[in-house]
N, C-alpha and C positions, 0 to 999 in steps of 0.2 A: 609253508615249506618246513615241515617238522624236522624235517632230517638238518636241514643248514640251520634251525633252532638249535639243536641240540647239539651239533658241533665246534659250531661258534659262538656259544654264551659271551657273554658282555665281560667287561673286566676294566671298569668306569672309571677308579682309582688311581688306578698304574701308573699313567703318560704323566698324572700332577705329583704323586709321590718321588717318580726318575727327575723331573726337572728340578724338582726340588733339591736333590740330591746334589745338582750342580747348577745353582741356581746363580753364584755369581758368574759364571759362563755364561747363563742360559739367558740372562738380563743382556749381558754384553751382546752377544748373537741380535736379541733384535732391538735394543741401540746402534748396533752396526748397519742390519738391513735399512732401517728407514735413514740412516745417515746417507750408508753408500746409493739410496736409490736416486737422488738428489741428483736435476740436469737443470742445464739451464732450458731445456724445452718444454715446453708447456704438458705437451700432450704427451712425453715419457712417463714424465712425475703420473698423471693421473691414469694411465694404465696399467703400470706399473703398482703401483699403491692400489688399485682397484682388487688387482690379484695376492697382494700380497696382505691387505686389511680382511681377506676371504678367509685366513688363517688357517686351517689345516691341523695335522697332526704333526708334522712337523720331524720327523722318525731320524730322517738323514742327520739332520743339524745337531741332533739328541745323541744319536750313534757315534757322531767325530767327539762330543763331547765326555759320552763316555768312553771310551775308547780312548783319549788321551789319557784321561785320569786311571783309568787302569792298568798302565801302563807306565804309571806313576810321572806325568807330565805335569808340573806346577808353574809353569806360563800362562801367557792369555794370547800367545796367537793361534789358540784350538777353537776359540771363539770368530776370531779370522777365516781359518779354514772350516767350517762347520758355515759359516753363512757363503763361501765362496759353493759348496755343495747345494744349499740350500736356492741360490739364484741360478747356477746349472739348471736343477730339479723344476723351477720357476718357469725358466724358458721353456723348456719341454714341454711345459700344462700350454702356455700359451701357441706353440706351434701345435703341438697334437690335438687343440680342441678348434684350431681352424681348419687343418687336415679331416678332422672329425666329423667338423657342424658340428659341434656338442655347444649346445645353450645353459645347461647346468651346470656350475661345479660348485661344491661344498656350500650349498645352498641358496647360493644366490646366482646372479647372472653370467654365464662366462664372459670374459673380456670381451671376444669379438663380437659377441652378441651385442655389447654395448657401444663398443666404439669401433666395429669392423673388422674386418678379416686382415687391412696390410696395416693398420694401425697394430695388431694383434703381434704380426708376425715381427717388423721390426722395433717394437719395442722385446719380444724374445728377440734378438740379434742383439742391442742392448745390451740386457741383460747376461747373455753372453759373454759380450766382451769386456764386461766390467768384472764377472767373474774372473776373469784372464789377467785384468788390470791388476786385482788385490792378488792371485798368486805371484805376478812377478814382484809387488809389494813385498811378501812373505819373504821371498830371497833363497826359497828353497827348491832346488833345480826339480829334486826327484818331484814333488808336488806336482808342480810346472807341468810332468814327462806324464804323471799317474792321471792326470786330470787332463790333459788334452789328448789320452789313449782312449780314457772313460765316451769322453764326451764325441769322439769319433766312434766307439762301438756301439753309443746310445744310437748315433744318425742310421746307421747299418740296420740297429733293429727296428727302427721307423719305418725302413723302406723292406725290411723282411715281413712286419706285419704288413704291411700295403700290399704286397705280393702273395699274401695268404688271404686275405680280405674276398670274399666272396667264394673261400673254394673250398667246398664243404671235404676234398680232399687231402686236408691238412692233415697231419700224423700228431702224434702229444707228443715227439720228437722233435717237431717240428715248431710246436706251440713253445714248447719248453727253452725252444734256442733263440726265439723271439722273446721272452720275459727274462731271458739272463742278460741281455743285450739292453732293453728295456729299461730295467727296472734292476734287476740286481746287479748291474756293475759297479751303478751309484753307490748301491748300500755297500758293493765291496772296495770302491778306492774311498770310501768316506771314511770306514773302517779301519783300511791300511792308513791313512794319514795318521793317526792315533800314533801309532807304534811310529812312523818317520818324524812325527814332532820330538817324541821322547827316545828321540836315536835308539832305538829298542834294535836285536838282533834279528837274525831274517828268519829264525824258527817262531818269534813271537810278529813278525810282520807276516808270514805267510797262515800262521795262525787266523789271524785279524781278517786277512782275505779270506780266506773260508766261512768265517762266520759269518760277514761280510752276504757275502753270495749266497751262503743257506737261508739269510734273514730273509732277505731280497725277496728270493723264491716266493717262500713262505707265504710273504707278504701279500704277493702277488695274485698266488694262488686264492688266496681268502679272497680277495679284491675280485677276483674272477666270478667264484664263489656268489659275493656277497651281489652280483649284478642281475642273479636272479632269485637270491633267497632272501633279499634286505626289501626295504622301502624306502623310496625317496625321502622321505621325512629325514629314517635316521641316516642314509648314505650320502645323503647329499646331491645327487644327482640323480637323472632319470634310469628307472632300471627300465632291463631290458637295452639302454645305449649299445654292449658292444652288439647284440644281435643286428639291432639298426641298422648298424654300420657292418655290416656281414663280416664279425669276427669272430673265428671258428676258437671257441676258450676250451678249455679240456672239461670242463660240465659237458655242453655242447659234443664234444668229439667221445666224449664216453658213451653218451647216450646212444650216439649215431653206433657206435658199434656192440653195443650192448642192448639197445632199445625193440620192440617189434618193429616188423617192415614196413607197417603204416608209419611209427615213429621215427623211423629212420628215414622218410620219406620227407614227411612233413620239415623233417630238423631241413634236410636237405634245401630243399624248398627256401628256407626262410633264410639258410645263409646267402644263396645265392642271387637272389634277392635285396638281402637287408629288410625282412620284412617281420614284422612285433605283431601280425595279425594275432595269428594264433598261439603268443606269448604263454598264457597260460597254460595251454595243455604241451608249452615246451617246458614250463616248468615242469609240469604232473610227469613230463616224458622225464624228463633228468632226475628227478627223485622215485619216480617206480624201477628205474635202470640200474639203479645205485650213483646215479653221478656226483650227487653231492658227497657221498660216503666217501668214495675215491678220491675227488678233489681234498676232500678235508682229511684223509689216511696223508695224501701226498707231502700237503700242508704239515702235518703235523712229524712226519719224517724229516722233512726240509727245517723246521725247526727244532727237533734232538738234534741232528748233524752240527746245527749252528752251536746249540748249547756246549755240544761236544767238543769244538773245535776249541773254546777259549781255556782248556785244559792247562795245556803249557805256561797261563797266564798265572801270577801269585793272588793268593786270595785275597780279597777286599771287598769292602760296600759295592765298587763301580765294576767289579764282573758278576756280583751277585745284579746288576740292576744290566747287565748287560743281557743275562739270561733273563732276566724280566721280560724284555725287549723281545724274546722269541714266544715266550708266551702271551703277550699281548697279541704279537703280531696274526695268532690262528684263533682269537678267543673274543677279537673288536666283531662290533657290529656296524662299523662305519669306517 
């Protein structure tokens, strides 16, 4: 896949230089997680811990962190709310990879592959409400108001990708209003928290959600991207997954409308389906179409917007590392 080689080169550095940056936050975040994951039930602890020892990138928890400090927040309940996002984001893996069947993530086993599908799902239930627990801890309404909108728009896009799932009919209208729902709400009320820790006003909180939302995208977009131009090794999971599971991504819906008729045929075919037969020459289909280029133009729009938006913000280390953050997001190979 030379086209997604070359527009998402590596950028290996980044994620350990950012944390660094706010590294007594960044310690507290996961002293917190393994503190708050603590039940007295057996089989919470080790499912829980199973997904969360998987470790990740970690992008949300790093966002609220920077985000506060740019904003000039010198507390430590950013560390609080950065892991209350972070066990949202948690649940989500564990419900959507039983939704899924998805047996990989971040390179090892998914949860329910190990310990079952309802094991799976009510420790996400869990983890849920123990995020809910530590916001009403925080004692901050709007949190409270931003995080259980968030965490209602995520459900929304659960059951909008379900409803596109197998219909090679999908629009990138369509694709687009399921990955903001998804995936960049999180990154946008994680971001808005920043600015509500540090009582900031509503031009630098509405700021925060834009960036917020372009990350998200961004993000997203690459993620989509990287599901046919990556390799398990370095993505961590099985490519080719959303095909599997007949998820029409904008690679995929570009091709379909920009590919020849046998490939437009074939794409079709294999959404409706869910079928990896002829994975390969869906790749060859989506890189002779231009879908990679597009996906990765989109991506890379989605992150100026974001960069753009923390304008209003005063300069510092922690909005220089917040635009970090957008070019990391189109440049990982995992």
């Amino acid at each position: 896949m030379q086209v997604a080689e070359t527009k998402f080169q590596s950028n290996s550095n980044s994620l350990e230089e950012l944390r660094a940056l706010v590294s007594e936050g960044w310690e507290a975040v996961n002293r917190t997680i393994f503190k708050r994951l603590g039940s007295d039930i057996a089989l919470v602890n080790q499912v829980a811990h199973h997904i969360i020892r998987g470790g990740g990138k970690r992008l949300r928890p790093l966002t609220v962190l920077l985000a506060a400090r740019a904003c000039g927040y010198h507390g430590t309940n950013h560390a609080v709310a950065a892991v209350i996002v972070e066990f949202i984001h948690t649940a989500t893996l564990l419900h959507d990879d039983v939704v899924d069947d998805s047996r990989l993530r971040r390179g090892q086993k998914t949860a329910n592959a190990v310990f079952g599908n309802q094991a799976s799902v009510l420790v996400g239930d869990f983890l849920y409400s123990r995020a809910f627990q530590m916001m009403v801890e925080l004692g901050e309404p709007k949190i409270l108001e931003i995080m259980a909108n968030a965490t209602n728009t995520i459900a929304e896009g659960e059951v909008l990708q379900l409803m596109n799932c197998k219909n090679p009919d999908t629009t990138a209208s369509d694709y687009m209003e399921v990955i903001y729902r998804k995936t960049a709400k999180l990154f946008e009320a994680g971001a808005r928290i920043g600015a509500i820790l540090s009582k900031q006003n509503e031009d630098t909180e509405e700021a925060l959600v834009t960036f917020g939302r372009h990350l998200g995208l961004a993000f997203q977009l690459v993620d989509d991207a990287l599901d046919y131009g990556s390799s398990t090794e370095e993505l961590g999971k099985n490519i080719g997954d959303d095909l599997a599971e007949g998820k029409p991504t904008l690679p995929l819906i570009y091709a379909m409308d920009h590919g020849t008729r046998a490939e437009q045929h074939m794409i079709r075919e294999a959404i409706e389906a869910g079928d990896t037969q002829n994975l390969t020459s869906i790749k060859l289909a989506i890189e002779s179409s231009g879908g990679f280029d597009y996906t990765a133009e989109r991506a890379q729009d989605e992150a100026h917007a974001a960069a753009a938006a923390l304008d209003p913000l005063p300069e510092s280390k922690y909005k220089k590392a917040l635009k970090s953050l957008t070019h990391f997001a189109i440049t990982r190979r995992y």
